[in-house]
C-alpha positions in Angstrom: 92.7 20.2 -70.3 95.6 19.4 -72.9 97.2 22.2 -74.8 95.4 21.1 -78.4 91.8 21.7 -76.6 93.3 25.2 -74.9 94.5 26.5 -78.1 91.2 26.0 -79.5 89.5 27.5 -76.8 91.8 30.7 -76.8 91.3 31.0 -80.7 87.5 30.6 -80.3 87.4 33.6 -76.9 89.7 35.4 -79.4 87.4 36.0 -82.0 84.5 36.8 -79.8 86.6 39.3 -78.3 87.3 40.8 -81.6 83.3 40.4 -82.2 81.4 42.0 -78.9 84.8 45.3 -79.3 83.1 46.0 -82.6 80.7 47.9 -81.6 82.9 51.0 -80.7 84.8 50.8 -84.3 81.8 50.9 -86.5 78.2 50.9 -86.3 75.6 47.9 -88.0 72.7 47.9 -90.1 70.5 51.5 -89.7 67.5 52.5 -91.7 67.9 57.0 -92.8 64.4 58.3 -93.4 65.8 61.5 -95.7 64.2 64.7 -95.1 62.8 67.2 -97.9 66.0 69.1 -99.3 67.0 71.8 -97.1 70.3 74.0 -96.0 70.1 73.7 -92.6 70.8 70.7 -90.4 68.4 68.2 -90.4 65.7 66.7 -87.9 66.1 63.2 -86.6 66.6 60.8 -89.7 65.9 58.2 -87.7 62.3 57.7 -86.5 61.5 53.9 -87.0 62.4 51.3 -84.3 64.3 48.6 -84.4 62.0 45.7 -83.5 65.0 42.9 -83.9 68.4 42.5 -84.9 69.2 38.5 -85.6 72.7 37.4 -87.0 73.6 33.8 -88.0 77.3 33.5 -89.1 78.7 29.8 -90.6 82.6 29.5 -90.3 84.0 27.1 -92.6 88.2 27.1 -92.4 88.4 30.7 -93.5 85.2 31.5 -94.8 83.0 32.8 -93.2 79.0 33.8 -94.3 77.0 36.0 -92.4 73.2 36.3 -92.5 71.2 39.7 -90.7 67.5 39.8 -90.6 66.5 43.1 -89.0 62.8 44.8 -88.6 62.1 48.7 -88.3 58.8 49.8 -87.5 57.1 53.0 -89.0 55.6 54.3 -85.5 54.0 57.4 -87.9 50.6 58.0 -89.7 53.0 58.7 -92.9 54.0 56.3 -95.5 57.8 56.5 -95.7 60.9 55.7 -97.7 64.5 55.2 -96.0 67.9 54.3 -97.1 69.3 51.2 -95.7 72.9 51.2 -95.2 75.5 48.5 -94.1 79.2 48.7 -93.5 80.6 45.4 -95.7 83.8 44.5 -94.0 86.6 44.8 -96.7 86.8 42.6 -99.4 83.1 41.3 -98.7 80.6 40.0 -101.1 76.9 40.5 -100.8 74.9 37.4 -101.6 71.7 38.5 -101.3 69.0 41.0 -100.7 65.7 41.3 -99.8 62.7 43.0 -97.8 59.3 42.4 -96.5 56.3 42.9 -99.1 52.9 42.2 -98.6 54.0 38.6 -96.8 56.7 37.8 -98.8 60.6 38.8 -98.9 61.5 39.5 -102.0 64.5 41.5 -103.7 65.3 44.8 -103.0 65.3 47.8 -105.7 69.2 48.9 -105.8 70.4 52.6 -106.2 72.7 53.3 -108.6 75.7 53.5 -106.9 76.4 57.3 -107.5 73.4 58.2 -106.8 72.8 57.0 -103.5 76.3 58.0 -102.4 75.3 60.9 -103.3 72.0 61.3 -101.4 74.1 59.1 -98.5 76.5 62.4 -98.6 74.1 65.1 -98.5 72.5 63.7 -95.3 76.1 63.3 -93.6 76.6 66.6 -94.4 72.9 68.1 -92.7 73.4 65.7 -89.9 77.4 66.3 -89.1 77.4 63.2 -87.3 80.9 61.5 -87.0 79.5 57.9 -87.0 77.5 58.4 -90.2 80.7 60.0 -91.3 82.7 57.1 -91.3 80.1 54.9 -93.0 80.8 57.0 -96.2 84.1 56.2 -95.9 83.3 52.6 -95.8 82.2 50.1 -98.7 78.8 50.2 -97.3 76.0 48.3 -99.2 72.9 51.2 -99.9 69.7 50.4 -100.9 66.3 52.3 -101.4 63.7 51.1 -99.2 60.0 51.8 -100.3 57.1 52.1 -98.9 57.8 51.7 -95.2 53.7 51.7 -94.4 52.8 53.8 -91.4 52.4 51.7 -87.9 53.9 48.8 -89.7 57.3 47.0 -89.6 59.7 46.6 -92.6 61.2 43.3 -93.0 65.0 43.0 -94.3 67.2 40.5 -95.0 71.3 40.1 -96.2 74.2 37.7 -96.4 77.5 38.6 -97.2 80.9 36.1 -97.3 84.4 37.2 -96.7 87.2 35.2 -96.7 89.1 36.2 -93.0 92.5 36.8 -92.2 95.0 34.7 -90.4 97.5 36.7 -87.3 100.2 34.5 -86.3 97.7 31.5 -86.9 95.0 32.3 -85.6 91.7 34.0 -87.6 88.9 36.6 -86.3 85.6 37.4 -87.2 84.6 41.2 -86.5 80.3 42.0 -86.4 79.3 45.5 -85.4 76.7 46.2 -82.7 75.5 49.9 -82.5 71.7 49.0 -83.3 70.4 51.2 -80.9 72.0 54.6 -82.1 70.1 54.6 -84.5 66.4 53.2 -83.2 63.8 55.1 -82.1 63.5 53.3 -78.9 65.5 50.7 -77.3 65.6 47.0 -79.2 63.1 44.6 -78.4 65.1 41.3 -79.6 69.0 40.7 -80.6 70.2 37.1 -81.2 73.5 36.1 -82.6 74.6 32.5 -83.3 77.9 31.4 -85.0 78.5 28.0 -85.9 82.3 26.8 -86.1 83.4 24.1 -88.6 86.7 23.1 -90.4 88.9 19.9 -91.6 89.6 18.9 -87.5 87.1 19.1 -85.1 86.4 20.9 -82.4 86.1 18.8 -79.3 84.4 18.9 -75.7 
């Protein structure tokens, strides 16, 4: 193999590296199903499952764009409203936003950004859980999910571009995956796909 090919290769197992350690700095995409207001801690804010988890990511040169489709299913007999949260990796731009409706995905109603951090807070507090913790320390993307119909899945959709930086030449891409902390029950699907491209190409 000549050293031109290696280098590629060791920049390319680099970032996956980066990618698959993720999961133990930060957790993904989860769905909080907020309780009625109360002082003590509260009961499990999680109770819909995570039927899939799917990320497509496009590389171009230092861009990068990442798409995540995810599904949570309302297991109750109760109609339910959650709070979807994300952790944006710094600097990141959402694109787009949408959820499941009657068929068809369309945009999502956003909170007011004091508001939600606010409701987003309160539950951290009930909850003292250190992994929600760090989310509000994050610039996580919140949005108001409603109605999450009982026995029936809720559709959502995202993309968000960063531009990534460069370490002695070479660039990673970080994706968390912690899905399953916060599911109901294990995952049924996860799929990730990332396509590489730039000025020279990447040869076999």
């Amino acid at each position: 193999m000549s050293s031109r090919r290696t280098r590629l290769w060791a920049a390319a197992l680099a970032a996956f590296a980066v990618l698959l350690t993720a999961q133990s700095l930060r957790a993904d995409g989860l769905m909080i199903v907020p309780g009625p207001p109360s002082p003590v801690a509260m009961q499990n804010p999680f109770p819909l499952e995570v039927k899939y988890h799917r990320v497509t990511v496009d590389i171009i040169g230092q861009v990068a764009k990442t798409r995540v489709e995810q599904e949570f299913f309302n297991p109750s007999s109760q109609r339910l409203e959650g709070i979807y949260v994300f952790p944006l990796p710094t600097g990141a731009t959402i694109n787009d936003f949408a959820m499941n409706i009657d068929g068809k995905m369309v945009a999502a109603e956003l909170l007011d950004a004091k508001k939600a951090r606010d409701i987003y807070l309160d539950i951290v507090r009930r909850m003292r859980d250190p992994a929600l913790l760090e989310y509000s320390g994050q610039g996580a993307f919140k949005v108001r999910i409603f109605p999450i119909e009982p026995r029936s899945g809720k559709k959502v959709a995202l993309s968000y571009t960063e531009v990534l930086t460069s370490d002695a030449g070479m660039y990673g891409y970080m994706y968390p995956l912690n899905t399953e902390k916060f599911s109901a029950k294990p995952l049924q699907e996860l799929s990730l796909r990332v396509n590489l491209s730039g000025r020279e190409r990447l040869k076999t």
